[in-house]
OpenMM code with the backbone's topology and positions (N, CA, C; nanometers):
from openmm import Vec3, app, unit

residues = "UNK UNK UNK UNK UNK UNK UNK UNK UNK UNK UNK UNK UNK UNK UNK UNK UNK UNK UNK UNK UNK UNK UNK UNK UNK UNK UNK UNK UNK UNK UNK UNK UNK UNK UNK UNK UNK UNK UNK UNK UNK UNK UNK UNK UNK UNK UNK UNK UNK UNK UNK UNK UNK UNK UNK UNK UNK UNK UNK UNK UNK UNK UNK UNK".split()
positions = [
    Vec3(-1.2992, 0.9932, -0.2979),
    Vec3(-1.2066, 0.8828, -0.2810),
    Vec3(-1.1817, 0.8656, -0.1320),
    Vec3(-1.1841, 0.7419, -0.0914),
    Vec3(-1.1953, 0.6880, 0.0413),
    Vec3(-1.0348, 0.6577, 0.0286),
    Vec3(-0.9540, 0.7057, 0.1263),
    Vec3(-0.8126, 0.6274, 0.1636),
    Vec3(-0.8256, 0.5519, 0.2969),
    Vec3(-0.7575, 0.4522, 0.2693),
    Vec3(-0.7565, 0.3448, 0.3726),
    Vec3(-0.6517, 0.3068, 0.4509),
    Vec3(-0.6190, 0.3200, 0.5746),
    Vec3(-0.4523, 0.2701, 0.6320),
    Vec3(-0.4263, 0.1417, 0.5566),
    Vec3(-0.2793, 0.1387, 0.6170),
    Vec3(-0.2376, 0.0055, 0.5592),
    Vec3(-0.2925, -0.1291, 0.6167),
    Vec3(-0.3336, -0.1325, 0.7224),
    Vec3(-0.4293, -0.2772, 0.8048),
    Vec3(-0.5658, -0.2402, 0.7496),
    Vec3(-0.6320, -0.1697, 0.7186),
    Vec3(-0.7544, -0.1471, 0.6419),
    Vec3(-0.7660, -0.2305, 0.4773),
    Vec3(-0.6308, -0.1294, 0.4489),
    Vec3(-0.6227, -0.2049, 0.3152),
    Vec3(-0.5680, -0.3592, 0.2826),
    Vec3(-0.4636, -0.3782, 0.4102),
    Vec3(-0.5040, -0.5259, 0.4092),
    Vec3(-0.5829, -0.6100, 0.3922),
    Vec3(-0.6470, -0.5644, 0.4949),
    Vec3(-0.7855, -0.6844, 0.5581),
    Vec3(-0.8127, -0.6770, 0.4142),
    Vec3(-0.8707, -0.5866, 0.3608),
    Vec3(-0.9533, -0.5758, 0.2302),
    Vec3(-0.8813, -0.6574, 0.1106),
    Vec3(-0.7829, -0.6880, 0.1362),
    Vec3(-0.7851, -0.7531, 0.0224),
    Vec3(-0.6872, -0.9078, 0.0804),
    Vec3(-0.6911, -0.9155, 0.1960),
    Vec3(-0.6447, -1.0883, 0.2284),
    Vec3(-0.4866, -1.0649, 0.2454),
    Vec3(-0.4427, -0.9859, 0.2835),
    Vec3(-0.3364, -1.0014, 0.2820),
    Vec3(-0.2144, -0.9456, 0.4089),
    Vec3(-0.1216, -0.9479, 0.4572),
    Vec3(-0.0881, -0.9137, 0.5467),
    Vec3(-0.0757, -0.7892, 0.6039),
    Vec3(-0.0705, -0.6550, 0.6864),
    Vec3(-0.0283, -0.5562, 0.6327),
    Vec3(0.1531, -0.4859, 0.6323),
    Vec3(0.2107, -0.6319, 0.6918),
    Vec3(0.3604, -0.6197, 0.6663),
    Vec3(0.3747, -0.6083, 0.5621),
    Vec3(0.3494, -0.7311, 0.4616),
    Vec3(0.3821, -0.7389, 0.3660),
    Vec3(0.3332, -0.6340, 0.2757),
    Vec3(0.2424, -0.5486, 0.2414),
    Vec3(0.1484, -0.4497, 0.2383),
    Vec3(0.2570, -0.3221, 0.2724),
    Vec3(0.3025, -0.3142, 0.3531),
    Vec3(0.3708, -0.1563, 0.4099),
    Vec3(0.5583, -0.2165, 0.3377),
    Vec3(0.5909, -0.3685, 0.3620),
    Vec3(0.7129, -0.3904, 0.2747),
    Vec3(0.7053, -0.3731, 0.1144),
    Vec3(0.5977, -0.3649, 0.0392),
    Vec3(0.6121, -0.3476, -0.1102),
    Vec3(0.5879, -0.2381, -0.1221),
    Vec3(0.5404, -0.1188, -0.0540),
    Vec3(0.5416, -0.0223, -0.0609),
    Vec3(0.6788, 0.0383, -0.0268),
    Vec3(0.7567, 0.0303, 0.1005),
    Vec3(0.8759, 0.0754, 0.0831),
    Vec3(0.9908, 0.0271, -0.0148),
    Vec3(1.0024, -0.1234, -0.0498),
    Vec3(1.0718, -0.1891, -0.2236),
    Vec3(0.9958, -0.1309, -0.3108),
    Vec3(0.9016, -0.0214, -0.3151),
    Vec3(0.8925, 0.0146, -0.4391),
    Vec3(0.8107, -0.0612, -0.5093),
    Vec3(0.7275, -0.1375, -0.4846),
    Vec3(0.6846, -0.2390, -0.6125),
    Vec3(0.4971, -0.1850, -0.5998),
    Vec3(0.5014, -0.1456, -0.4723),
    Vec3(0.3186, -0.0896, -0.5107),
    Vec3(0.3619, 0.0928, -0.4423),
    Vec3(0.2547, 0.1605, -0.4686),
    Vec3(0.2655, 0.3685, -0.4622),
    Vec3(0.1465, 0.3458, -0.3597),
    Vec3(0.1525, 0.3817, -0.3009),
    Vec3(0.0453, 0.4645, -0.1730),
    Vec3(-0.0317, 0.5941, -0.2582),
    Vec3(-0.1394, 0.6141, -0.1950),
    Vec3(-0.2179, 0.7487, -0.2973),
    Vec3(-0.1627, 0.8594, -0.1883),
    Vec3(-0.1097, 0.8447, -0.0865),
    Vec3(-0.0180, 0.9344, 0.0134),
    Vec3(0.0461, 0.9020, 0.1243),
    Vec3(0.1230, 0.9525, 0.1806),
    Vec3(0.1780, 0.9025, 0.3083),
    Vec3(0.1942, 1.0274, 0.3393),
    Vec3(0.1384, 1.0170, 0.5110),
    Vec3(0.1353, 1.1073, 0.5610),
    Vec3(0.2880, 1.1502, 0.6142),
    Vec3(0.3272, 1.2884, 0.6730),
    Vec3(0.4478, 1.3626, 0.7424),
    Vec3(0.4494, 1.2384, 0.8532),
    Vec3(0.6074, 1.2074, 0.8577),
    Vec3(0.6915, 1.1461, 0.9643),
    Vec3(0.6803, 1.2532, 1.0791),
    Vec3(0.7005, 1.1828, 1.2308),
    Vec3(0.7679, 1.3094, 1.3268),
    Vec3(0.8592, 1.2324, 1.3809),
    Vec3(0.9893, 1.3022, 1.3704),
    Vec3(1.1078, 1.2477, 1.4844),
    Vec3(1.1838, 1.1512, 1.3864),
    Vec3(1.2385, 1.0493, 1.4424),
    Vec3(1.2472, 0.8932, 1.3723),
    Vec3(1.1568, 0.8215, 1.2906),
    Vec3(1.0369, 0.8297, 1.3036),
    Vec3(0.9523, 0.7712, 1.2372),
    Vec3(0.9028, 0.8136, 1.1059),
    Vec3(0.8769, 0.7133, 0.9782),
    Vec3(0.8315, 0.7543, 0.8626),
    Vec3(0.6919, 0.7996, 0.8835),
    Vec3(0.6133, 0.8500, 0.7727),
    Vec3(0.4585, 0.8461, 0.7669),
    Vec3(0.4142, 0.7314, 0.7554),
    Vec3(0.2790, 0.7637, 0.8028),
    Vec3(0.1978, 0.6575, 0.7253),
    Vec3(0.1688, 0.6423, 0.5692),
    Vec3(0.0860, 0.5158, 0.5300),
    Vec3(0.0906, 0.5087, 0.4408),
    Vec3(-0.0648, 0.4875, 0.4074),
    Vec3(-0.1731, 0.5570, 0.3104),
    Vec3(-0.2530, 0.5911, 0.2752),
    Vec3(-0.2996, 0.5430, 0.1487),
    Vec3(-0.4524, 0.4276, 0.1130),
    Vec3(-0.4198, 0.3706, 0.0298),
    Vec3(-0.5535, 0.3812, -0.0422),
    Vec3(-0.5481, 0.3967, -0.1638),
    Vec3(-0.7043, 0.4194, -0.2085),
    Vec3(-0.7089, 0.2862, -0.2619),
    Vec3(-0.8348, 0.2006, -0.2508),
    Vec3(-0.8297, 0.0411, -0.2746),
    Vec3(-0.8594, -0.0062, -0.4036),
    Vec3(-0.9195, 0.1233, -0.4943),
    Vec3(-0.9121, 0.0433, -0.6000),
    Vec3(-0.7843, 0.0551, -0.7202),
    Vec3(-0.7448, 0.1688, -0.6393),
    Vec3(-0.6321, 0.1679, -0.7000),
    Vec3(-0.5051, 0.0875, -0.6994),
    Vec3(-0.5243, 0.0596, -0.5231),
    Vec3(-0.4284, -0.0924, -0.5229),
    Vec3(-0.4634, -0.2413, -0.5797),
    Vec3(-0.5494, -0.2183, -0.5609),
    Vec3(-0.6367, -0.3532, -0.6702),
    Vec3(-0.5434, -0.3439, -0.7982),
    Vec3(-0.5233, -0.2252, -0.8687),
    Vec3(-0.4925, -0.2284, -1.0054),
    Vec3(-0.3238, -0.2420, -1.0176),
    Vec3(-0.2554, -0.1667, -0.9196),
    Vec3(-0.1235, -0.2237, -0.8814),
    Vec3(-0.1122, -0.3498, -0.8751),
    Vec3(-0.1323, -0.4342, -0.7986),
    Vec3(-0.1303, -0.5793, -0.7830),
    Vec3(-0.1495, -0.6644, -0.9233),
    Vec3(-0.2869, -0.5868, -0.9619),
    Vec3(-0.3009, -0.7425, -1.0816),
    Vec3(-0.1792, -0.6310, -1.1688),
    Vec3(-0.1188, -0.5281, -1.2014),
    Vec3(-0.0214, -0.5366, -1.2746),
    Vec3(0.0970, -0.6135, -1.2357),
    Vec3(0.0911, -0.6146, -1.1238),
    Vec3(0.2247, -0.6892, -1.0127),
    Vec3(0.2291, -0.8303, -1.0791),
    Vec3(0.1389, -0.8941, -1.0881),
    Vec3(0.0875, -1.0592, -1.1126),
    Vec3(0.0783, -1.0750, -1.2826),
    Vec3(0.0246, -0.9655, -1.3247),
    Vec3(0.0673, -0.9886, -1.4964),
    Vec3(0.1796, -0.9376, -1.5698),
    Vec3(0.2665, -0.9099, -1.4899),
    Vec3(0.3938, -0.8487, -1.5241),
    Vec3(0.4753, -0.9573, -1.5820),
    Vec3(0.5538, -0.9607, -1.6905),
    Vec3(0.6195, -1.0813, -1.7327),
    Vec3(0.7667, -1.0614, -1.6733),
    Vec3(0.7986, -1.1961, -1.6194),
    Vec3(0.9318, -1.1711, -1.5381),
    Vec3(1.0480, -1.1949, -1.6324),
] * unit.nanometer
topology = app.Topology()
chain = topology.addChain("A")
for resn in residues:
    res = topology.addResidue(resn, chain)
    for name in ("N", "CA", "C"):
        topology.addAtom(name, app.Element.getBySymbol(name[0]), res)
């Protein structure tokens, strides 16, 4: 399994990687890891792509 940063996993799928690193901290998509914070700063966030693929279309077929 290939993990991908969050601007990696952007690009890959069209999308911003703000918005990308914001649904990950609301909770609405899981990272396959995030790496140790140092200091003030959180980790990164670590993304295996086909697994976010499968987050999303649940995101989009979710009935509101």
């Amino acid at each position: 399994m290939e993990l991908l940063t969050t601007t990696q996993a952007a690009a890959a799928l069209g999308v911003s990687a703000r918005s990308l690193a914001r649904w990950a901290r609301d909770g609405r998509l899981r990272p396959a890891l995030i790496t140790p914070g140092g200091g003030q700063r959180s980790g990164r966030y670590l993304w295996d792509l086909e697994d976010l693929r499968e987050q999303l279309l649940k995101l989009r077929t979710r009935p509101e």
